[in-house]
C-alpha positions in Angstrom: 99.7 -211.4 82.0 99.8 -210.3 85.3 98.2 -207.0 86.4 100.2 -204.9 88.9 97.8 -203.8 91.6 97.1 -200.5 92.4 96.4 -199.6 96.5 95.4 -196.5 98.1 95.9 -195.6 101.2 94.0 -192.8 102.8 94.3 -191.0 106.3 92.8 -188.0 108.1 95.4 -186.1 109.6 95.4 -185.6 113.2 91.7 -186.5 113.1 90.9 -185.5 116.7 92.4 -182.3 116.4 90.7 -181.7 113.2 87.6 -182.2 113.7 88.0 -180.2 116.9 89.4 -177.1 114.6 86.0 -177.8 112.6 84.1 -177.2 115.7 86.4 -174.0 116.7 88.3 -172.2 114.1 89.8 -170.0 117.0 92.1 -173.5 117.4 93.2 -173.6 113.6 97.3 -173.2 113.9 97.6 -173.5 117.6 99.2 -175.9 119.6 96.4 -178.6 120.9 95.6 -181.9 123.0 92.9 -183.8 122.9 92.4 -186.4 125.5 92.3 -187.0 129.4 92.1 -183.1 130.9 93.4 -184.1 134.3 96.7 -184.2 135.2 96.5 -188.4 135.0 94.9 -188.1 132.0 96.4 -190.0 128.3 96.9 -187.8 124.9 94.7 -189.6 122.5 95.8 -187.0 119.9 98.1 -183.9 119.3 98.4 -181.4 116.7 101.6 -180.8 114.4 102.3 -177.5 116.5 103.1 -179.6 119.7 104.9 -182.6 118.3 108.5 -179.9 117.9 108.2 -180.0 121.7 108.4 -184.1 121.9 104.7 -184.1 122.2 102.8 -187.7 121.2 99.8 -189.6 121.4 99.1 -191.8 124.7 101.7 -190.0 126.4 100.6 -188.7 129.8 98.3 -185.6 130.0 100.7 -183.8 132.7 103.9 -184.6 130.7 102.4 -183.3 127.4 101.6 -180.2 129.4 105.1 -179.7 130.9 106.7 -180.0 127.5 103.9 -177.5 125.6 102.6 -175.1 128.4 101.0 -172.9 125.8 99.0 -176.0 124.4 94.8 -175.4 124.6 93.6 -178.7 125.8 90.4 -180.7 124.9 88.6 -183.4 126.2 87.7 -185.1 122.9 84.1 -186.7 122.3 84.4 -190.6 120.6 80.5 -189.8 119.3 81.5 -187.0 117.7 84.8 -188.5 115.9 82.6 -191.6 115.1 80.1 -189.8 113.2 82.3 -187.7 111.3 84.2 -190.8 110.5 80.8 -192.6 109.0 80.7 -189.5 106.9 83.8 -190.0 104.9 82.8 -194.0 105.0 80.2 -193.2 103.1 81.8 -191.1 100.4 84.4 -193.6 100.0 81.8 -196.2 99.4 80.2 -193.9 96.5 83.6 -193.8 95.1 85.0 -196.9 95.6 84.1 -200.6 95.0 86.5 -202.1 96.9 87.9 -200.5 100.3 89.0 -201.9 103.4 88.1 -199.6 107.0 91.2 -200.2 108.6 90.4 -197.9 111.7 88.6 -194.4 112.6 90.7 -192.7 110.2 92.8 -194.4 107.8 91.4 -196.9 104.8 92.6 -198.5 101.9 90.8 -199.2 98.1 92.0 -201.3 95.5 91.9 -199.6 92.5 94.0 -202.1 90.1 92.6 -201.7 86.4 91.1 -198.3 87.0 94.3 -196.6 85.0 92.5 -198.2 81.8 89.4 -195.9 82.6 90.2 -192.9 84.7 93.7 -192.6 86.1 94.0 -193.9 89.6 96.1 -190.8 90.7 93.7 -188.6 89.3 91.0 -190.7 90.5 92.6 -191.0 93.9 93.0 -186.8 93.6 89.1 -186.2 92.8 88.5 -188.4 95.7 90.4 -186.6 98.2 89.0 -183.7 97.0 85.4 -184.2 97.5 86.4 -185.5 100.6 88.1 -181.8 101.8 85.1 -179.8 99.9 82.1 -182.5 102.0 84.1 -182.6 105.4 86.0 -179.9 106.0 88.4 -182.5 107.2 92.5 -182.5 105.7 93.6 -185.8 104.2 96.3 -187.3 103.2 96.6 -190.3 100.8 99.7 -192.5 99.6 99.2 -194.8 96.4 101.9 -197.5 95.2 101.5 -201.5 94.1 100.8 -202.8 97.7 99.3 -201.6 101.3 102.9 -201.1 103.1 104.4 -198.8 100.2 100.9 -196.9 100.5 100.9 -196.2 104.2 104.2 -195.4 104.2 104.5 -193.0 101.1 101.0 -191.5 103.2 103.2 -190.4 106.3 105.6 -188.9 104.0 103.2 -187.0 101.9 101.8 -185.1 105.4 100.5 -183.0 106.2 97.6 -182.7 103.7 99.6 -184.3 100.9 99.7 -186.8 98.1 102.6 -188.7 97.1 102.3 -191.4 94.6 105.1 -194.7 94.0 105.5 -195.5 90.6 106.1 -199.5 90.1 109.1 -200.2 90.6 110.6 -197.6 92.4 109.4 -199.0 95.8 113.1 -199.9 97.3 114.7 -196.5 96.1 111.6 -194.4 98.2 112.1 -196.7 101.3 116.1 -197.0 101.1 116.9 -193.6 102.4 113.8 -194.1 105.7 114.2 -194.1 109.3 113.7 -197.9 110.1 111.0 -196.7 112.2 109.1 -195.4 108.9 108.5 -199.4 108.6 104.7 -200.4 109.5 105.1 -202.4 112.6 108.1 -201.2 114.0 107.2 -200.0 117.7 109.5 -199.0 120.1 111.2 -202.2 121.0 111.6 -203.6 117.7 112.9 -199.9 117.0 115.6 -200.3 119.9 117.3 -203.4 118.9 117.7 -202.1 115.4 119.0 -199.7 116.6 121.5 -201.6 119.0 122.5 -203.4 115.9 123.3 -200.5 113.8 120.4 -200.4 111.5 118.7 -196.9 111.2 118.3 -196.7 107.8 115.6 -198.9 105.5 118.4 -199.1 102.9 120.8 -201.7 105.8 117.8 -204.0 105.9 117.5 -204.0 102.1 120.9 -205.3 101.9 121.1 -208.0 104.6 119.8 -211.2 104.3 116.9 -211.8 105.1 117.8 -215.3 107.3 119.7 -212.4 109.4 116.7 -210.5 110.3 114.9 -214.2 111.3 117.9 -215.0 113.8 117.7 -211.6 115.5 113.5 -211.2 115.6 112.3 -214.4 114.5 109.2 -214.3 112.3 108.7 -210.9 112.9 112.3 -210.4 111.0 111.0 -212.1 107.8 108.1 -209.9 107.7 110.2 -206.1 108.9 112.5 -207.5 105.6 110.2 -207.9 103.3 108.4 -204.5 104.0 111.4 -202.8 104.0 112.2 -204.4 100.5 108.5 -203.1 99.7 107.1 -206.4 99.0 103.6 -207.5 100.5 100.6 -209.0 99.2 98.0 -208.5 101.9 94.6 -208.1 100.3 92.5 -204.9 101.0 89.4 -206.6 103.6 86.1 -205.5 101.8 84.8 -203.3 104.4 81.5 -204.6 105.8 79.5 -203.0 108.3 78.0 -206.4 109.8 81.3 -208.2 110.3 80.6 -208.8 114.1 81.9 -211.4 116.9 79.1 -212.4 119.5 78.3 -214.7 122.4 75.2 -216.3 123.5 74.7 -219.0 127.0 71.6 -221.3 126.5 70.6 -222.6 129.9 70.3 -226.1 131.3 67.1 -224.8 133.8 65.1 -221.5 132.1 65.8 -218.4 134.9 64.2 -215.7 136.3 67.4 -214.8 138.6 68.1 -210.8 137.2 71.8 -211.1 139.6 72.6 -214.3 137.4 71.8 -213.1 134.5 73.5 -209.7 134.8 76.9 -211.7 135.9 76.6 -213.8 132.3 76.2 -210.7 130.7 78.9 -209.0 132.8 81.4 -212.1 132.1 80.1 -212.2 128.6 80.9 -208.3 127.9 84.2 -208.9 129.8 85.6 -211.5 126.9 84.6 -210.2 124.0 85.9 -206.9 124.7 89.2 -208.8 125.4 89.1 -210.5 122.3 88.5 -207.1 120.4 91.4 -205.7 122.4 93.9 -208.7 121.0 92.4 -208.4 117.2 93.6 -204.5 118.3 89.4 -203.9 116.9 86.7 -201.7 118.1 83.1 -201.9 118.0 80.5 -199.5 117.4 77.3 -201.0 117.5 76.3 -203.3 120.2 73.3 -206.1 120.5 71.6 -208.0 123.6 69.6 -211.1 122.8 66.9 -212.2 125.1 65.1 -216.0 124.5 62.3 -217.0 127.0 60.8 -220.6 128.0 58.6 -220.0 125.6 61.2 -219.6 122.4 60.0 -216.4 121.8 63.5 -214.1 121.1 63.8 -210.3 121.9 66.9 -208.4 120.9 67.9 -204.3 121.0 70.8 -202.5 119.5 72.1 -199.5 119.7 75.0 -197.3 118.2 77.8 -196.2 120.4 81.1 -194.4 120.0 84.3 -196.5 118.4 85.6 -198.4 122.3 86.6 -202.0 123.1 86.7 -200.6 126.5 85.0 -203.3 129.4 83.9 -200.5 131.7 82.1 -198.7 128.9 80.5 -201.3 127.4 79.5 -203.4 130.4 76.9 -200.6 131.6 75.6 -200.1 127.7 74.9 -204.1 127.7 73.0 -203.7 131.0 71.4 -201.0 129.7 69.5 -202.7 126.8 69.4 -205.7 128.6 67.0 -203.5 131.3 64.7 -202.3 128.1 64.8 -206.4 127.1 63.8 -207.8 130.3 60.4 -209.4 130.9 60.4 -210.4 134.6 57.6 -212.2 134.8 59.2 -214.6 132.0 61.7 -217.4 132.4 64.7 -216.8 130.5 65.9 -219.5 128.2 68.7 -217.8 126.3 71.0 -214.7 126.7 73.1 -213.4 124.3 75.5 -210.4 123.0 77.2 -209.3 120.1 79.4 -206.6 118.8 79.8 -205.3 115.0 80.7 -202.1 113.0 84.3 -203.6 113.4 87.2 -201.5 112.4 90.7 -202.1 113.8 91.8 -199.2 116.8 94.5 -197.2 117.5 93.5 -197.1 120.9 92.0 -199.9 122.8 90.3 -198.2 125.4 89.0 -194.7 125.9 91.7 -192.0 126.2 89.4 -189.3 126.1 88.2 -190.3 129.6 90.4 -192.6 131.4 93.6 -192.3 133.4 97.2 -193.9 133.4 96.1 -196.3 136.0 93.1 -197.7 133.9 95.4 -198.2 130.7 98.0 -199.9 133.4 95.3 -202.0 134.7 94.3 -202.6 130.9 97.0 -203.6 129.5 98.2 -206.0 132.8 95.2 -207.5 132.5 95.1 -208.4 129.0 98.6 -209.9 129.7 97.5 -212.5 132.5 94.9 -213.4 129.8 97.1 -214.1 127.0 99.3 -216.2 129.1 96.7 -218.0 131.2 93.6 -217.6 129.8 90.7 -215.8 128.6 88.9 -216.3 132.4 92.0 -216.0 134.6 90.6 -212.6 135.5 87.5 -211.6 136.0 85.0 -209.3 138.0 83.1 -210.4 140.9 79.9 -210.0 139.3 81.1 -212.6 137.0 82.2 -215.6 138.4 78.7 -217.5 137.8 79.4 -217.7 134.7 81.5 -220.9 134.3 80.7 -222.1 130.7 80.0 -219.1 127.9 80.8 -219.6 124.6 83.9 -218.5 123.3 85.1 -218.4 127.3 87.7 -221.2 128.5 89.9 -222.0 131.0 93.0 -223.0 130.4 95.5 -222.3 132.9 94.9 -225.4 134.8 93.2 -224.9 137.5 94.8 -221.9 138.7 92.9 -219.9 140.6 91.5 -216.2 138.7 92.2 -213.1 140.0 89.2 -211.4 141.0 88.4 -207.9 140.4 85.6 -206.5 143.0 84.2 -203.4 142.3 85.2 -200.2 144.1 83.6 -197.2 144.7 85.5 -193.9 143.6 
């Protein structure tokens, strides 16, 4: 006999915001944006008091402003979010066996067979509530038989809610949802359902699924079966050393400190792109030093959630400055990022502008389509062979990004 699984889904609602509230309880029921404070500024988060006025996250600072005049507004601190995001990490991990850190805020536990023992509502309940009475923080959780069903029955029991699917009953609590209530379903996929009539999850439930495949391709297979509620994704055993890293061994040791900083530039420069297109950030990054005579040096350090270039480049050089023996040769360089959890935001909203997340997001686009080295700064264009970098937009030329002084 097969067991029907049992998923939780948890989230901290509006996390910025409440963890700014924590901070200030002057803020508690007033309209507030955390992000960018200049007028080119991004809204990395927004409380439930400024969303009536067609407030949202990553929306520009100056249009969030012009829609809620009266909101307070607050540069947010990724440090502070990170560590009050390890906290609740931590008392899941008492709780729970199994759980899966999907991002800053939200995470998922399997707790099929726990109904035998304790009750997984009332299991999921005590959790939540140790989490309130420990943090301070509101939650929200969803539980049903997979991941989808769970996220979505979270958004639905918001703010500072629970809201349990009994098995079963997963298409009749989809059916009457916006389309857009499907996990997956941003903007553009939400504008040609809507050009084809389909608003409701209940029209998707009925058409067949080869339908769906014609008009989105693969993507339609998989918008279908979520809105049917079927998946089968496993929860990802959260682990804090899951890390991706890079190392360049060279053919003649060096004591050049401008060749090795350009490796370490170019090798900063492609990870962080390949956390960007995993949609991952790292908290904890690592530079490796070898010298001519094999002996191997390396520093970490703990930084706020980013997968930001700009951020981590001067970290990297940072350690890489405490590392450095100059009076060695240099045999091996290396770098490597963990504390992995998937990101709402790819790159800093709390401090960067419109243009950056432009610039960002063009650049990540002539990357998927030409290549991970088809752009690159200045400073890096030594480095021609680093692991995990290729080049496969034959031979054209990359574009080039020299540094500029503000």
């Amino acid at each position: 006999m097969v067991m029907n699984k049992t998923i939780l889904h948890i989230d901290l609602d509006t996390f910025y915001v409440s963890v700014e509230r924590l901070l200030n309880r002057e803020l508690q029921n007033k309209p507030l944006l955390v992000g960018g404070t200049g007028d080119r500024g991004v809204v990395a988060a927004c409380s439930y008091e400024t969303r009536g006025y067609g407030v949202h996250s990553g929306m520009p600072m100056r249009m969030a402003r012009e829609l809620c005049p009266e909101a307070f507004v607050i540069r947010g601190n990724a440090g502070t979010y990170s560590k009050h995001s390890d906290v609740v990490t931590e008392i899941i991990k008492e709780y729970v066996p199994l759980f899966e850190k999907s991002s800053i805020d939200e995470f998922y536990a399997d707790l099929t067979g726990m109904d035998r023992f304790f009750g997984s509502y009332k299991y999921a309940s005590e959790l939540r509530n140790r989490i309130i009475k420990e943090t301070g923080l509101p939650i929200s959780f969803g539980l049903s038989c997979n991941k989808v069903v769970s996220k979505v029955a979270t958004n639905e029991a918001k703010p500072n809610n629970r809201l349990k699917i009994d098995y079963g009953l997963e298409k009749p609590f989809l059916a009457p949802l916006s389309v857009k209530k499907i996990p997956m379903v941003g903007d553009k996929t939400y504008q040609v359902l809507r050009n084809l009539g389909l608003r409701q999850i209940k029209t998707i439930q009925e058409m067949p699924v080869d339908v769906m495949q014609r008009v989105l391709g693969a993507n339609g297979k998989v918008i279908w079966k979520r809105a049917n509620g079927i998946d089968n994704t496993p929860v990802i055993p959260f682990s804090e050393r899951k890390s991706i890293s890079t190392e360049r061994t060279f053919d003649r040791d060096t004591i050049d400190v401008v060749k090795l900083k350009g490796i370490l530039i170019a090798m900063t420069e492609n990870l962080a792109y390949q956390l960007r297109r995993g949609d991952k950030l790292t908290a904890c990054i690592a530079v490796k030093i070898r010298y001519s005579d094999f002996n191997t040096y390396s520093k970490q350090m703990r930084i706020p959630y980013t997968s930001a270039d700009h951020i981590l480049i001067p970290k990297i050089l940072g350690l890489f400055k405490t590392l450095y023996n100059k009076r060695l040769l240099v045999r091996l360089v290396g770098i490597r990022f963990s504390y992995l959890v998937s990101g709402n935001y790819q790159i800093n909203l709390f401090e960067d502008t419109e243009e950056i997340l432009n610039l960002y997001h063009a650049m990540d686009h002539i990357r998927k389509r030409y290549g991970d080295k088809s752009v690159i700064r200045a400073s890096g264009m030594d480095a021609k062979t680093i692991g995990r970098m290729h080049n496969p937009f034959n031979g054209m030329p990359p574009v080039v990004l020299a540094h500029r002084k503000q």
